[in-house]
C-alpha positions as CSV (number, residue, x, y, z in Angstrom):
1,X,-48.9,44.2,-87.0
2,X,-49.8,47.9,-86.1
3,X,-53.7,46.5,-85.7
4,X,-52.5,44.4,-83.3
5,X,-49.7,46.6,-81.3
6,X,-52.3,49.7,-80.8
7,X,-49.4,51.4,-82.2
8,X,-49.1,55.0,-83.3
9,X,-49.9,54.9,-87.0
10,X,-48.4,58.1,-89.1
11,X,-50.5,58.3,-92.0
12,X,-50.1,60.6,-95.4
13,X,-52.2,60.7,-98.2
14,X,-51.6,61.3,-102.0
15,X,-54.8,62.6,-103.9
16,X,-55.8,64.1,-107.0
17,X,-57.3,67.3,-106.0
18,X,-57.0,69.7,-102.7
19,X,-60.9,69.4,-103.0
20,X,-62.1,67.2,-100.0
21,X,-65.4,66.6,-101.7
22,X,-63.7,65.9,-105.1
23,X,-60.2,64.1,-104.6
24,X,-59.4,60.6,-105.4
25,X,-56.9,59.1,-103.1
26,X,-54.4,57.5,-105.2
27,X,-52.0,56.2,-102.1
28,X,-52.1,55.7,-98.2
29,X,-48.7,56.0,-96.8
30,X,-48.4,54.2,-93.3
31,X,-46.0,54.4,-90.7
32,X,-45.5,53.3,-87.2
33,X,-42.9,51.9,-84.6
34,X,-43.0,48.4,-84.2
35,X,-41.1,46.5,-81.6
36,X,-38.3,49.1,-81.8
37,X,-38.7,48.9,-85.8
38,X,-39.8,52.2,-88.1
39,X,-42.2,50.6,-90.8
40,X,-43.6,52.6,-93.3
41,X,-45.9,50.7,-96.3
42,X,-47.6,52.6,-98.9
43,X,-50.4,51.3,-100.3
44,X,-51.6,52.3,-103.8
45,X,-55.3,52.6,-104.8
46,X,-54.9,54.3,-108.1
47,X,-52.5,55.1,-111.6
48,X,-51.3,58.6,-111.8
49,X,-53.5,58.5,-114.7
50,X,-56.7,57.7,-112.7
51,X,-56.8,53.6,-113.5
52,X,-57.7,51.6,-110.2
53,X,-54.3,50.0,-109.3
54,X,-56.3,46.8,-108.2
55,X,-58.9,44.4,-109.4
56,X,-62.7,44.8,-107.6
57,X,-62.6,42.0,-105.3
58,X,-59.0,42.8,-103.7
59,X,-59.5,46.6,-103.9
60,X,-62.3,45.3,-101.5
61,X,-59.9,43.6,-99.4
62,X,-57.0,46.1,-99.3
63,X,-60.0,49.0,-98.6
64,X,-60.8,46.9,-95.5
65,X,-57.5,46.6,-94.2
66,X,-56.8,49.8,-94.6
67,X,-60.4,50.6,-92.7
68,X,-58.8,48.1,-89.8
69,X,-56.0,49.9,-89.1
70,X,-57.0,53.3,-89.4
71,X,-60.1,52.7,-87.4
72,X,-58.4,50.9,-84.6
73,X,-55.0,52.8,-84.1
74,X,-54.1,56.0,-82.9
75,X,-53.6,58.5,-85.8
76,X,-50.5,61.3,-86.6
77,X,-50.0,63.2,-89.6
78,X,-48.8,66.5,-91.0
79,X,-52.1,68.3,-92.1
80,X,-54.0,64.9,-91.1
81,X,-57.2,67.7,-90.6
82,X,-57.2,67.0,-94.9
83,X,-56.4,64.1,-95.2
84,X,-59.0,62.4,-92.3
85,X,-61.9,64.4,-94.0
86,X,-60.5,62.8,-97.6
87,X,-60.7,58.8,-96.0
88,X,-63.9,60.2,-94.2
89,X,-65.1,60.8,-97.5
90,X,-64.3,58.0,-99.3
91,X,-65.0,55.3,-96.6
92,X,-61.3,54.2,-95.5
93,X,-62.4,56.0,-92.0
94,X,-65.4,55.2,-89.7
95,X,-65.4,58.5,-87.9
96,X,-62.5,61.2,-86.4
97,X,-63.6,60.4,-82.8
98,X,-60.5,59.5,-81.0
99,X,-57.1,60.1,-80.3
100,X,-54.9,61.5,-83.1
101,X,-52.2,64.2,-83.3
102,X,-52.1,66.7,-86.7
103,X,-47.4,68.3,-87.0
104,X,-49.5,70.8,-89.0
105,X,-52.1,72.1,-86.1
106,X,-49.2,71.6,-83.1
107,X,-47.1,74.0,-85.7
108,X,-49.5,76.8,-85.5
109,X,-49.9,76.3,-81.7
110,X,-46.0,77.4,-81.2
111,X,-44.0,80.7,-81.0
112,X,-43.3,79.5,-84.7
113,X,-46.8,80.7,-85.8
114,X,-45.8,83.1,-88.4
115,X,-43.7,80.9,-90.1
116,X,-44.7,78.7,-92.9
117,X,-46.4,74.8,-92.0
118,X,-45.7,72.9,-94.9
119,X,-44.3,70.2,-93.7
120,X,-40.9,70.3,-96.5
121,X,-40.2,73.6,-94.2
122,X,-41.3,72.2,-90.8
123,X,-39.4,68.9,-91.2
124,X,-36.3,71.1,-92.8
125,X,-35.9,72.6,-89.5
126,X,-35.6,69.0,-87.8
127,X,-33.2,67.2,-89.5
128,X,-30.0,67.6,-91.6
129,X,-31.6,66.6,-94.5
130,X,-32.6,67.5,-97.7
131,X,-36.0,69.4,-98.6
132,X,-38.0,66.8,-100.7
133,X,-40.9,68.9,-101.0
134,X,-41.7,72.0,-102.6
135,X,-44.6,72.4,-104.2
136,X,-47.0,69.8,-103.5
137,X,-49.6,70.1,-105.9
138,X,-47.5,70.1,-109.0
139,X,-46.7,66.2,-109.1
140,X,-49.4,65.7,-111.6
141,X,-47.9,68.4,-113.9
142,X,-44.6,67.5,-113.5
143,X,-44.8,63.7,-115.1
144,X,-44.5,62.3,-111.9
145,X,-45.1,58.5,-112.6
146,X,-46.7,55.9,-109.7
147,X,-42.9,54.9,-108.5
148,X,-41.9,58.7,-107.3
149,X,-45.5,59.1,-106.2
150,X,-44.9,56.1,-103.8
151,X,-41.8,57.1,-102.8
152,X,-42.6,60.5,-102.2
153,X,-45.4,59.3,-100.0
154,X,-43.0,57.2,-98.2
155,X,-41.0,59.9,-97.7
156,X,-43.4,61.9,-96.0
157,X,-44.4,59.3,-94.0
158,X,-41.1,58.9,-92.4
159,X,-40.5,62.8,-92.1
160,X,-44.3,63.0,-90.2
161,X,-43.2,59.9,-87.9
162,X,-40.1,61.3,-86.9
163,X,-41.1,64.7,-86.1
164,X,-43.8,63.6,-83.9
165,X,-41.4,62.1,-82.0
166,X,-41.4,63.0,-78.0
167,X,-38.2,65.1,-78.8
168,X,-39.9,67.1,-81.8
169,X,-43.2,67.6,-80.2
170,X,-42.4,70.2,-77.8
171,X,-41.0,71.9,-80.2
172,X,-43.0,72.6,-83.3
């Protein structure tokens, strides 16, 4: 329903490497705000341990959904400069030409500069809510299994959505 609305579409990614030539994506987290409602999906692409999470034919068809929306909604993310040259790079994105805003970029653009931009801090100074992040790169070291992986993409997702917000974007 995002494809259709034109809506704002928060999107996070979970890879394998911080190697933009290198990673494998293993989920797309999406989120928008649909008729009033926050949505956020994540779609998995592959295992922790590397094994495609779908057959040929419908990674085929969930890759071109995912192309659909990406392509024709407006983008946010936290550190979406990565993670757009990542679905550049493995063909879920067209091209970077058009509107979309990176929590990570606006951060650095602030009297905040000096402070760290990972978005576990950044969001931490939002809301009244638990850190869920800390060190982003150890999931694959920590036995993290495909369930917390999704959910931990989920959970970004939401955090990214809500802090770019109209009343969070002035502020970062």
């Amino acid at each position: 329903r995002s494809e259709q609305s034109g809506a704002l579409v928060t999107v996070d990614i979970e890879t394998n490497s911080a190697n933009v030539l290198t990673a494998d994506i293993r989920c797309v987290g999406l989120g928008a705000v649909v008729d009033g409602r926050e949505l956020v999906i994540v779609v998995p692409l592959k295992h922790m341990d590397g094994r495609p999470w779908w057959s040929p034919g419908d990674a085929q068809r969930v890759s071109h959904g995912l192309t659909q929306v990406l392509e024709k909604n407006p983008l946010a993310g936290h550190n979406l400069l990565f993670d757009t040259a990542v679905l550049l790079q493995r063909g879920l994105m067209v091209s970077r030409g058009k509107k979309w805003f990176d929590t990570m970029i606006a951060h650095h653009d602030t009297n905040h500069s000096e402070l760290p931009h990972d978005l576990g801090f950044v969001a931490a100074r939002f809301f009244e809510a638990p850190r869920w992040k800390e060190d982003a790169d150890a999931k694959a070291v920590d036995g993290v299994d495909d369930y917390w992986l999704h959910l931990y993409c989920a959970k970004d997702v939401l955090g990214e959505m809500r802090l770019r917000s109209e009343e969070h974007t002035s502020e970062l």
